[in-house]
Each structure stands twice: as structure tokens, then as C-alpha cells.
C-alpha positions in Angstrom: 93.3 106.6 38.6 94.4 109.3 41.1 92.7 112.3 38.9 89.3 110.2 38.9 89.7 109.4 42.8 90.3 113.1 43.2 87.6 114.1 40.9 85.1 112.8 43.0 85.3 115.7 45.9 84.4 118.2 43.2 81.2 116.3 42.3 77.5 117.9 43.4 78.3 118.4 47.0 74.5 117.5 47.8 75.5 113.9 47.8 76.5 112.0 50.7 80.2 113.0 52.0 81.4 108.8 51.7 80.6 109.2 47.8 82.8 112.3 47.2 85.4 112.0 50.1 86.0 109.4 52.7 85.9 106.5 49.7 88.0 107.7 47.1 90.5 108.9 49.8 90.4 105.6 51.2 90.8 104.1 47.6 93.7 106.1 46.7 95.5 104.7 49.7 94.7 101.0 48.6 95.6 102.2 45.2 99.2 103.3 46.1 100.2 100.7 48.5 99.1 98.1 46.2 100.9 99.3 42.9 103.5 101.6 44.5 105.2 99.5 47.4 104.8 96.3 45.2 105.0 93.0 45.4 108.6 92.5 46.2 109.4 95.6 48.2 112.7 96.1 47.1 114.9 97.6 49.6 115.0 97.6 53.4 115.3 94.1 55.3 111.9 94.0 56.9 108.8 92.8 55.0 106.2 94.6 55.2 103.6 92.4 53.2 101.1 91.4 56.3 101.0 95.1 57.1 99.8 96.0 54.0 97.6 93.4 53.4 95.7 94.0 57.0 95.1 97.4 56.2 94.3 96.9 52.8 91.6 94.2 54.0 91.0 96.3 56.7 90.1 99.6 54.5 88.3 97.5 52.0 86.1 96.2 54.5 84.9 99.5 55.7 83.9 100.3 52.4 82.0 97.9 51.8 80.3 98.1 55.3 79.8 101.8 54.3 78.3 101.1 51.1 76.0 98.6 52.4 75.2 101.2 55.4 73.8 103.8 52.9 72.2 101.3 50.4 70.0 98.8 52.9 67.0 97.2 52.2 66.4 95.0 55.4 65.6 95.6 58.5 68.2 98.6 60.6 68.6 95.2 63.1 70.0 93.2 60.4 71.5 95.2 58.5 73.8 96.9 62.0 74.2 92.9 62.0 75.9 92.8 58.4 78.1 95.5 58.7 79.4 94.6 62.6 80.3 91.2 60.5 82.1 92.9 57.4 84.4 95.1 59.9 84.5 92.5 62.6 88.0 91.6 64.0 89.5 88.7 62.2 91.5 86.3 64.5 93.5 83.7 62.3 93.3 81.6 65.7 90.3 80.9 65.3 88.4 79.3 62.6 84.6 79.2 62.3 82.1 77.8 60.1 77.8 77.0 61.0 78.2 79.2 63.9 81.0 76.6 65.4 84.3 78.2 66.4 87.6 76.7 67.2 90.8 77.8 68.5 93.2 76.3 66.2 95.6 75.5 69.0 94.7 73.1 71.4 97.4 73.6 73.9 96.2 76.9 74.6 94.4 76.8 78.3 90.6 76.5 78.0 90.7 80.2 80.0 92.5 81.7 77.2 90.6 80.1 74.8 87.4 81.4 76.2 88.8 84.8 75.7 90.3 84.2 72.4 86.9 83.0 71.3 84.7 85.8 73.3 87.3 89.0 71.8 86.6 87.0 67.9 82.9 88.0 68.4 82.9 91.1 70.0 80.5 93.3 69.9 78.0 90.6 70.1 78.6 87.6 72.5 78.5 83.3 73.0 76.4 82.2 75.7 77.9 79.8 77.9 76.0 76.3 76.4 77.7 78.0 72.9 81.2 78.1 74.3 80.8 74.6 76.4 80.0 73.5 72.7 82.6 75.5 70.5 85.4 74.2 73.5 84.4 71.0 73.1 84.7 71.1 77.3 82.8 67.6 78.5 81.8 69.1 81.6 79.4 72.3 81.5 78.7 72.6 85.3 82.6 72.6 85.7 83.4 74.9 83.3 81.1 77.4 84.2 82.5 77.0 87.8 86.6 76.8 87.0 86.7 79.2 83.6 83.3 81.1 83.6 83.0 82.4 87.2 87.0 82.8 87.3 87.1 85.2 84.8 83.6 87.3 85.5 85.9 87.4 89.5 89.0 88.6 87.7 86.6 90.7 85.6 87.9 89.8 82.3 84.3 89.2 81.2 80.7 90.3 82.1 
């Protein structure tokens, strides 16, 4: 597997530098710290199985956002859209489904949870009437007064 992965970088050097470089590189990586550091991670007292899976996820994401970059067949709009979403910042706080989002703890303030939920879409944004709804808040006119305008003051958000 590592003489293929390196293989690639010798390949006609007319073709797009992801192909023969930045993928297989990438790959390698996934490659050893999946079949080299293991499962079990014998040795040492700290586990380090969440940091290998983010950045496994994390490099694994990118390529596919990569390959979809070079291969497009929509619209440049949608298809910025689609890749933003395959190396957008997962937050295990908050769960989503239908364009609904929830922070999955409830004693969290509503402040913080406007945050929480804002940073989970970032680049792109929630109008207020979307986090009024995804909050569940029962009084818009209040919330945009005691969380909305509060944080644009402490500038938190624009």
C-alpha cells in the first residue's frame, strides 16, 4: 500500500497536483494510524482513540471535498455549498436533521446556545426567525432583544 501511495507522485506530472501528491500523502497518513497505532494502543496510559478518529474523519473529509472540487457538474454556487458541508465543523452538541438544529443540552443558557448553534454553521449563517425556531424560544421579540442584540453589543456576532 505505501509503494502504490508513493507511486502516485511519479505519475504524468501534467495531472492535477491532488492526484499525484496531496491525496496519497494524506492517505498514507490514514493508512498508518489506522493499521499501525491500532485498535488497542498498547502501551502508554492515555487513549488516544478520539484523536485519531477526528483527524482520520477530518482528512477523509477533505478528500472527498477535494475530489468533488475537481469533478463538479452543478452549478460553482452549489457545488462551494457541498464541499463547505463535507469539511464543515462537526459539533456532537448539536444534532440536526430538515434543517432543525438542537443543542443537546438544555441547561446550557439560550446565549450560549445561540453561539453553539451559530459556530455549527459557520461559514454560512441562521437568521434570527431560524434560531427563534431551532431554540424553541416562545418569545421572538424578547429574544432578539435579551440574546440577539446582547451579543451583536458584546460583538460576539454580526
Amino acid at each position: 500500500m505505501v509503494k502504490i501511495l508513493r507511486d502516485f507522485e511519479t505519475f504524468d506530472k501534467s495531472k492535477n497536483d491532488s492526484f499525484r501528491i496531496h491525496i496519497p500523502r494524506i492517505l498514507l497518513s490514514v493508512y498508518n494510524i489506522r493499521n499501525k497505532r491500532g485498535v488497542g494502543h498498547l502501551g502508554g496510559d492515555v487513549n488516544p482513540n478520539l484523536a485519531d478518529a477526528t483527524v482520520i474523519t477530518a482528512a477523509v473529509d477533505w478528500i472527498l471535498a477535494e475530489l468533488y472540487r475537481i469533478f463538479y457538474t452543478v452549478s460553482l454556487n452549489e457545488a462551494q455549498e457541498i464541499v463547505n458541508g463535507l469539511v464543515r465543523r462537526k459539533i456532537p452538541l448539536v444534532w440536526e436533521i430538515n434543517n432543525i438544529r438542537r443543542v443537546l443540552d438544555p441547561t446550557i443558557s439560550y446565549r450560549n446556545q445561540t453561539l453553539i448553534l451559530l459556530c455549527s454553521v459557520y461559514p454560512s449563517s441562521l437568521a434570527d426567525d431560524e434560531l427563534v425556531n431551532c431554540l424553541e424560544y416562545s418569545n421572538p421579540s424578547r429574544y432578539r432583544t435579551n440574546i440577539i442584540k446582547n451579543l451583536h453589543k458584546d460583538r460576539l456576532i454580526e
